[in-house]
SEROKOL-372457 format. One record per residue: x, y, z of N, C-alpha, C in turn; residue number from 1. Coordinates in Angstrom, 3 decimals. Example, Ala and Ser with C-alpha at 12.3 -4.5 7.8 and 13.67 -1.06 7.14 Angstrom:
residues 2
- 13.190;-5.690;7.800;12.300;-4.500;7.800;13.200;-3.300;7.800;1 .
- 12.850;-2.250;7.080;13.670;-1.060;7.140;12.900;0.030;7.870;2 .
This chain:
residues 168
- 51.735;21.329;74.316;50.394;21.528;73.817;49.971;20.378;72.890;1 .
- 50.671;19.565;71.611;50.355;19.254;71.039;49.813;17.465;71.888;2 .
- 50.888;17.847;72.704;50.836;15.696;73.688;49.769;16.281;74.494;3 .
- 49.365;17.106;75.060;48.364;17.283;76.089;46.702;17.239;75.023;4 .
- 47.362;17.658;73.719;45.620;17.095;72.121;45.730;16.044;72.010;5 .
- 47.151;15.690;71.598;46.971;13.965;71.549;46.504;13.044;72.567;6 .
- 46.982;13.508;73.767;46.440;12.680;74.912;45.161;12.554;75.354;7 .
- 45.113;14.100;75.596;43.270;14.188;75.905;41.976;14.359;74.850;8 .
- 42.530;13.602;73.679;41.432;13.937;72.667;40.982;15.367;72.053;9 .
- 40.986;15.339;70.860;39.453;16.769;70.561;38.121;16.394;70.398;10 .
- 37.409;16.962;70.676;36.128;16.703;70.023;35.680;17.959;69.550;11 .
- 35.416;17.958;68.108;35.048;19.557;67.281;33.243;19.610;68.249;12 .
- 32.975;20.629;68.365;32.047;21.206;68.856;30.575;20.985;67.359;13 .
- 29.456;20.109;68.106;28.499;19.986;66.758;27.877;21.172;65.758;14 .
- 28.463;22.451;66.704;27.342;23.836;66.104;28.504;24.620;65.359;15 .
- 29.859;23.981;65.060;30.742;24.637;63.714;30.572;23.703;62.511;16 .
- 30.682;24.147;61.416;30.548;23.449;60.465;31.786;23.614;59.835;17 .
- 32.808;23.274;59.047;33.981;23.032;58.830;33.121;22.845;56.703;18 .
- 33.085;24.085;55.783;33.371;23.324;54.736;34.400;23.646;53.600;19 .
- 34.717;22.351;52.877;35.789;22.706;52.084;35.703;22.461;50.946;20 .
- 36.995;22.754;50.368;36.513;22.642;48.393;37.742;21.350;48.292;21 .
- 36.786;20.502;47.711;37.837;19.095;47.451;38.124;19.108;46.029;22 .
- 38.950;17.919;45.590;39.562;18.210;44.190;38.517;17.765;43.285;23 .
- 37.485;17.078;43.678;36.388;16.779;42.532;35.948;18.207;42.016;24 .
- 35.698;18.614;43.325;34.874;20.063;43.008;35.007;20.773;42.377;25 .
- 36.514;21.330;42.368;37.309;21.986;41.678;37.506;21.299;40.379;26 .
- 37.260;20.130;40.162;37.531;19.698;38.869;36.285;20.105;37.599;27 .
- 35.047;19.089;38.573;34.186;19.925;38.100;33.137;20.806;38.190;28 .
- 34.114;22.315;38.662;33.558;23.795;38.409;34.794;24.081;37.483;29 .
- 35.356;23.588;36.707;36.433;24.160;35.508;37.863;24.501;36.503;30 .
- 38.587;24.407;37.841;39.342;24.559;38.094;39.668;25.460;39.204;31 .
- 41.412;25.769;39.539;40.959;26.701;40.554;42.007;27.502;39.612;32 .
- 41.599;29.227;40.166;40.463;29.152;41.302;39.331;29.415;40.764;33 .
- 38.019;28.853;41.437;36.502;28.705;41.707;36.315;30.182;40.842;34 .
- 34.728;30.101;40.164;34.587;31.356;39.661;33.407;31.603;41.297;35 .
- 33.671;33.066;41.162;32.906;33.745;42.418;31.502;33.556;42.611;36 .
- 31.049;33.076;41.475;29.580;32.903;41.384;29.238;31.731;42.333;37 .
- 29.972;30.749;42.114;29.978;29.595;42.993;29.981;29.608;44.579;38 .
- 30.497;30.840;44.832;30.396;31.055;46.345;29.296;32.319;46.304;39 .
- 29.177;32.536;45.586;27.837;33.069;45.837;26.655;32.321;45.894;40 .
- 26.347;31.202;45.205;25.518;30.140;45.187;25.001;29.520;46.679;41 .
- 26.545;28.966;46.716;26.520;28.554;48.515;26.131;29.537;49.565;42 .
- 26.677;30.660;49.501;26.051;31.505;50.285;24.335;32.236;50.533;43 .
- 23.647;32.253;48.991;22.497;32.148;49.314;21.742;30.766;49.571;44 .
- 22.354;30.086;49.541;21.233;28.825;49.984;21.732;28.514;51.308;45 .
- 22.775;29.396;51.894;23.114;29.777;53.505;22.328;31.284;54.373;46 .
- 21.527;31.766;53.009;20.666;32.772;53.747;19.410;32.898;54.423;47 .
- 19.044;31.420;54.198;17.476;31.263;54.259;17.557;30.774;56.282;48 .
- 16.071;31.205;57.081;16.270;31.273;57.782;16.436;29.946;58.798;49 .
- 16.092;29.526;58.096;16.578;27.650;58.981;17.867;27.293;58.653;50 .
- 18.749;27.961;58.014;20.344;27.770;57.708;21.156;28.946;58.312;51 .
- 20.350;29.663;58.374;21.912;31.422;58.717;22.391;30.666;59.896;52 .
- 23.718;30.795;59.661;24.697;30.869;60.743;24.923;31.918;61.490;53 .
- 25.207;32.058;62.817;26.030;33.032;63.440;26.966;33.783;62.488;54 .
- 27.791;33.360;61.674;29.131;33.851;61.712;29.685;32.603;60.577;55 .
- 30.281;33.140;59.463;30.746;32.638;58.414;32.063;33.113;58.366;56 .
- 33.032;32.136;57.834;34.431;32.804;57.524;34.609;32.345;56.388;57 .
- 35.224;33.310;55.573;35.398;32.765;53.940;37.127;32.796;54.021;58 .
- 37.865;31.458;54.121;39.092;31.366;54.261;39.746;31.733;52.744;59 .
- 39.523;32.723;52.012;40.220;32.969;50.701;39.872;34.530;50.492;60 .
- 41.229;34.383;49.542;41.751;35.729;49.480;41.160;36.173;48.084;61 .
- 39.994;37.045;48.514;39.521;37.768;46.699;40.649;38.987;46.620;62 .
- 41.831;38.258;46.134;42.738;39.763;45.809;42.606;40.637;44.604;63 .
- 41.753;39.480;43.089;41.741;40.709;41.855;40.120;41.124;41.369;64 .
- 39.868;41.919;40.649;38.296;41.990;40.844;37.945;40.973;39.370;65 .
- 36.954;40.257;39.721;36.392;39.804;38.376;35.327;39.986;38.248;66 .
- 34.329;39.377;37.321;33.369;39.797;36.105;31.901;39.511;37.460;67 .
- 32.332;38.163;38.499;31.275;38.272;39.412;31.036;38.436;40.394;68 .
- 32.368;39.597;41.636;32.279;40.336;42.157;30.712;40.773;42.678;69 .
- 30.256;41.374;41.634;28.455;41.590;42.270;28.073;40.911;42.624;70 .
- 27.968;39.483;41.713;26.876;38.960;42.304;27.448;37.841;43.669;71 .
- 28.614;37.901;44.012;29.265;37.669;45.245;29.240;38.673;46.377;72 .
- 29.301;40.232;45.821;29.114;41.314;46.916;27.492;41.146;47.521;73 .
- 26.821;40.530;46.557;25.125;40.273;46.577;25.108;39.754;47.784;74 .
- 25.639;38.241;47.904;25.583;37.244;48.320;25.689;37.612;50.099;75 .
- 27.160;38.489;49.350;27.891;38.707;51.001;26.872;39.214;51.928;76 .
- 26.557;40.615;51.137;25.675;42.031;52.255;25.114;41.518;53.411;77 .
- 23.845;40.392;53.092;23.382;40.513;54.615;23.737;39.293;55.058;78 .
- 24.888;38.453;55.208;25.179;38.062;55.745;26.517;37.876;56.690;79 .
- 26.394;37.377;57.891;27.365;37.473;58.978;28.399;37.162;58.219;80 .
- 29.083;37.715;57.228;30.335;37.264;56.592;32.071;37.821;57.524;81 .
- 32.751;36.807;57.596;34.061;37.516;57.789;35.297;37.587;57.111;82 .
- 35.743;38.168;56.217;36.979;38.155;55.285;38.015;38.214;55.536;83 .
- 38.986;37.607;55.081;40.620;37.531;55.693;41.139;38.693;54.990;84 .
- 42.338;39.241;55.599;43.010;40.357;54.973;44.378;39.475;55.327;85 .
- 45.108;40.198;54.253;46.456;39.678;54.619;47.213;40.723;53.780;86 .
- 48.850;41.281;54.571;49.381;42.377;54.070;50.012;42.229;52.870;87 .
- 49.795;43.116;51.718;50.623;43.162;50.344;51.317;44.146;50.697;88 .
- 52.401;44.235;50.421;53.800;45.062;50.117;53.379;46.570;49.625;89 .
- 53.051;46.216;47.838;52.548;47.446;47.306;51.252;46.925;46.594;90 .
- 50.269;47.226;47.360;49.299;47.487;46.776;48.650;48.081;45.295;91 .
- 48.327;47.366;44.557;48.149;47.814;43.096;46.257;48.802;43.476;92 .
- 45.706;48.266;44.824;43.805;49.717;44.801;44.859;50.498;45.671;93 .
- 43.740;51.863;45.170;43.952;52.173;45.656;43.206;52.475;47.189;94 .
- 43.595;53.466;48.526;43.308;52.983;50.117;41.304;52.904;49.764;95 .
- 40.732;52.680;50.640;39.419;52.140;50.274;38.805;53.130;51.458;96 .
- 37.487;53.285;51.165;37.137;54.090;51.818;36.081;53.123;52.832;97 .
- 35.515;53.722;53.819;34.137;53.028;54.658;32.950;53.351;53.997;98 .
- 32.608;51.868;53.943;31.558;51.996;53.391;30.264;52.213;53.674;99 .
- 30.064;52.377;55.055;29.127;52.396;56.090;29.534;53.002;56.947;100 .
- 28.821;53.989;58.425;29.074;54.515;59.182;29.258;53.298;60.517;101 .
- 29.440;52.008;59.893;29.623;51.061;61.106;30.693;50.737;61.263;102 .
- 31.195;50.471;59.912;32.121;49.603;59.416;33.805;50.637;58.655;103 .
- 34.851;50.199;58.730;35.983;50.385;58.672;36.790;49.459;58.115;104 .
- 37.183;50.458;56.715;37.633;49.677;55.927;39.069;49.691;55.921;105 .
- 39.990;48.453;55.550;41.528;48.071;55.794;41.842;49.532;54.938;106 .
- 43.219;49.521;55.546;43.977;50.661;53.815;44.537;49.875;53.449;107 .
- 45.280;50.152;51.860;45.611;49.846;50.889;46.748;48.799;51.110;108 .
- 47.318;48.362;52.074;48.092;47.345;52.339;47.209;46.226;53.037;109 .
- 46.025;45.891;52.923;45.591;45.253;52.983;43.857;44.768;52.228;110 .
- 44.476;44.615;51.175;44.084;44.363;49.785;42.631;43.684;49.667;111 .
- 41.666;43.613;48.857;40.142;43.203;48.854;39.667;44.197;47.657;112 .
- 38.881;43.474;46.563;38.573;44.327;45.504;37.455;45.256;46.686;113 .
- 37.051;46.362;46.091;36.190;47.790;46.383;34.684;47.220;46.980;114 .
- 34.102;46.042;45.699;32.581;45.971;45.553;33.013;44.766;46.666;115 .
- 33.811;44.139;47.419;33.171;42.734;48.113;33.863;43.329;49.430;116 .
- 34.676;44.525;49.201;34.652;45.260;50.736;33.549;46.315;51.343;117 .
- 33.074;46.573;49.850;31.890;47.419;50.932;30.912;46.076;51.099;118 .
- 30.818;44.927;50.598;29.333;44.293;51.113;29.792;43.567;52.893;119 .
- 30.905;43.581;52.957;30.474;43.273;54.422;31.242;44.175;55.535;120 .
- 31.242;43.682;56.706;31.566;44.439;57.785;32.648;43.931;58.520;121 .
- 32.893;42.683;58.381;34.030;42.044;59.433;35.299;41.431;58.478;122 .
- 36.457;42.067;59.100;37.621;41.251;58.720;38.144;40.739;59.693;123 .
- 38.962;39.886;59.319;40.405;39.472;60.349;41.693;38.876;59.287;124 .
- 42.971;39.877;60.185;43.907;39.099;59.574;44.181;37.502;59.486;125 .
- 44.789;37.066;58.945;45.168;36.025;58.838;46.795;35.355;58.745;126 .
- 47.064;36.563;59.692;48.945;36.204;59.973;49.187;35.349;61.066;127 .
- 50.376;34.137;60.721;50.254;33.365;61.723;51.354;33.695;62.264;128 .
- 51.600;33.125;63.734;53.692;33.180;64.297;53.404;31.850;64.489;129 .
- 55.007;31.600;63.977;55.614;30.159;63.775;56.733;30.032;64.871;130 .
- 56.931;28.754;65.624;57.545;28.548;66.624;59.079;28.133;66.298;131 .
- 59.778;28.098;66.848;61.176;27.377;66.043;61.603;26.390;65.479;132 .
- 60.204;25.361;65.762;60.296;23.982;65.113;59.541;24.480;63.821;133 .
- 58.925;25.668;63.855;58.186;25.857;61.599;56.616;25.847;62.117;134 .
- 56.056;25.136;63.496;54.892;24.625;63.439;54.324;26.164;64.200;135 .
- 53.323;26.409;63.112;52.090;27.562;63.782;51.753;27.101;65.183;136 .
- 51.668;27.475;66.557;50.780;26.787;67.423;49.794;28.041;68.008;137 .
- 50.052;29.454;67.400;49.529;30.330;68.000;49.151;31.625;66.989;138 .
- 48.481;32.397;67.144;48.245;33.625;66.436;48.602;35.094;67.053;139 .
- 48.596;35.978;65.991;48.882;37.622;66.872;47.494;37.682;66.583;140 .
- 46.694;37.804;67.637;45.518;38.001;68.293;45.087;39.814;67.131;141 .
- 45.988;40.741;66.868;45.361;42.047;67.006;46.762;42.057;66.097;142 .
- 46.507;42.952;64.962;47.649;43.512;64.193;47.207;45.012;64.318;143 .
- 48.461;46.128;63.624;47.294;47.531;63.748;45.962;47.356;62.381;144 .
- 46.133;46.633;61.888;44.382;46.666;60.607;43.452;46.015;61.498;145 .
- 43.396;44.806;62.152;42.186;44.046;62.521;42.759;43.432;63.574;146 .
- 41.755;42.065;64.468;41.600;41.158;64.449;42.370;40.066;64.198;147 .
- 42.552;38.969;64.668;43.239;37.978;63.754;41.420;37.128;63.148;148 .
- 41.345;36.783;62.339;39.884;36.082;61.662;39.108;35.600;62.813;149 .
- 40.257;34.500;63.200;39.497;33.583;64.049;38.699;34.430;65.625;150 .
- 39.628;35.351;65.572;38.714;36.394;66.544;37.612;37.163;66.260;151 .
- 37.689;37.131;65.026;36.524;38.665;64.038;35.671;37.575;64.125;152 .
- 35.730;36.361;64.239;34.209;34.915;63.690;34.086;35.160;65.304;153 .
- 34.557;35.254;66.050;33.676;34.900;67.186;33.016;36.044;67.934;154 .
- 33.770;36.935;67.325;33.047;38.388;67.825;31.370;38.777;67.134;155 .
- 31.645;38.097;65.978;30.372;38.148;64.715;29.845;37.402;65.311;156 .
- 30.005;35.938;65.702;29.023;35.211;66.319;28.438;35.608;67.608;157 .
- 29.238;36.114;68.517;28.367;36.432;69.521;27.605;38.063;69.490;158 .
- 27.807;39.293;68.099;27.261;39.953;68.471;27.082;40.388;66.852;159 .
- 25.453;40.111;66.257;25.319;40.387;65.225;25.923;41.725;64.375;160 .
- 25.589;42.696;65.167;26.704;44.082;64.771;27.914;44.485;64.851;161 .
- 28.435;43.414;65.068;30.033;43.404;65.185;31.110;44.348;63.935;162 .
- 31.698;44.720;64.305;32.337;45.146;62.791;33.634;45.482;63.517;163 .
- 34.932;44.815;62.532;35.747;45.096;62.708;36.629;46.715;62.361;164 .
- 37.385;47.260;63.450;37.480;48.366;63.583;39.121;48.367;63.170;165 .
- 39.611;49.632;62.469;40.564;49.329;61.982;41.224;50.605;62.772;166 .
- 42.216;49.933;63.561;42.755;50.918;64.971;44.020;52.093;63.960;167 .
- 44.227;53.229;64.121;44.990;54.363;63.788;46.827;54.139;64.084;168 .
């Protein structure tokens, strides 16, 4: 797989946008990690209608609640947001309830403060399998909580009501 990328080129597709937090950034917003407000910022000036995306993935883990939670749960609500879950051991919330009759929320081994799980609708895990050389080349597509992310973004993108369903 990897000589058949190297050989035949990639070319990223023009309609994903790829963004990241570099070390200036982080330097100056006071450090990491980022206060939540800051991605709330970005996200409303991603709400307006000549910017909404299909389908957003927020590659980070809000595991403790802080002071701007709201105004990040704000941010989230109406937009195509998708959140990573990833399994904790013992969970310090307790299991979370649905917050919507659409939407289905992880249990308690898969962690997200209360206020930024009810503002959206889509998760995906974010567990990788590693090959015997260490190198990721593949994902578990479906754990029993979700999705793997990269599946929950494309399900969101192609169907605005998407919501990830959290199988029994």
């Amino acid at each position: 797989y990897d000589y058949l990328v190297m050989k035949t080129g990639y070319t990223a597709r023009p309609d994903i946008v790829v963004v990241s937090i570099d070390d200036p950034t982080i330097e100056d917003h006071g450090g990491w990690p980022l206060q939540r407000r800051h991605y709330a910022d970005l996200l409303q000036r991603m709400s307006t209608p000549t910017n909404r995306p299909k389908a957003i993935g927020l590659d980070l883990l809000f595991i403790d609640s802080t002071d701007d939670d709201m105004q990040l749960a704000q941010a989230l609500h109406d937009l195509p947001v998708v959140l990573p879950l990833t399994p904790i051991e013992s969970s310090p919330l307790p299991a979370l309830s649905a917050p919507s009759p659409n939407a289905s929320m992880p249990d308690n081994s898969m962690v997200i403060p209360p206020s930024l799980a009810r503002a959206v609708q889509t998760y995906g895990h974010i567990l990788l399998a590693y090959d015997q050389d260490g190198i990721s080349r593949s994902i578990a597509p479906n754990v029993p909580h979700s999705p793997h992310m990269a599946l929950a973004m494309m399900q969101r993108s192609q169907d605005p009501d998407a919501v990830s369903k959290v199988e029994a």
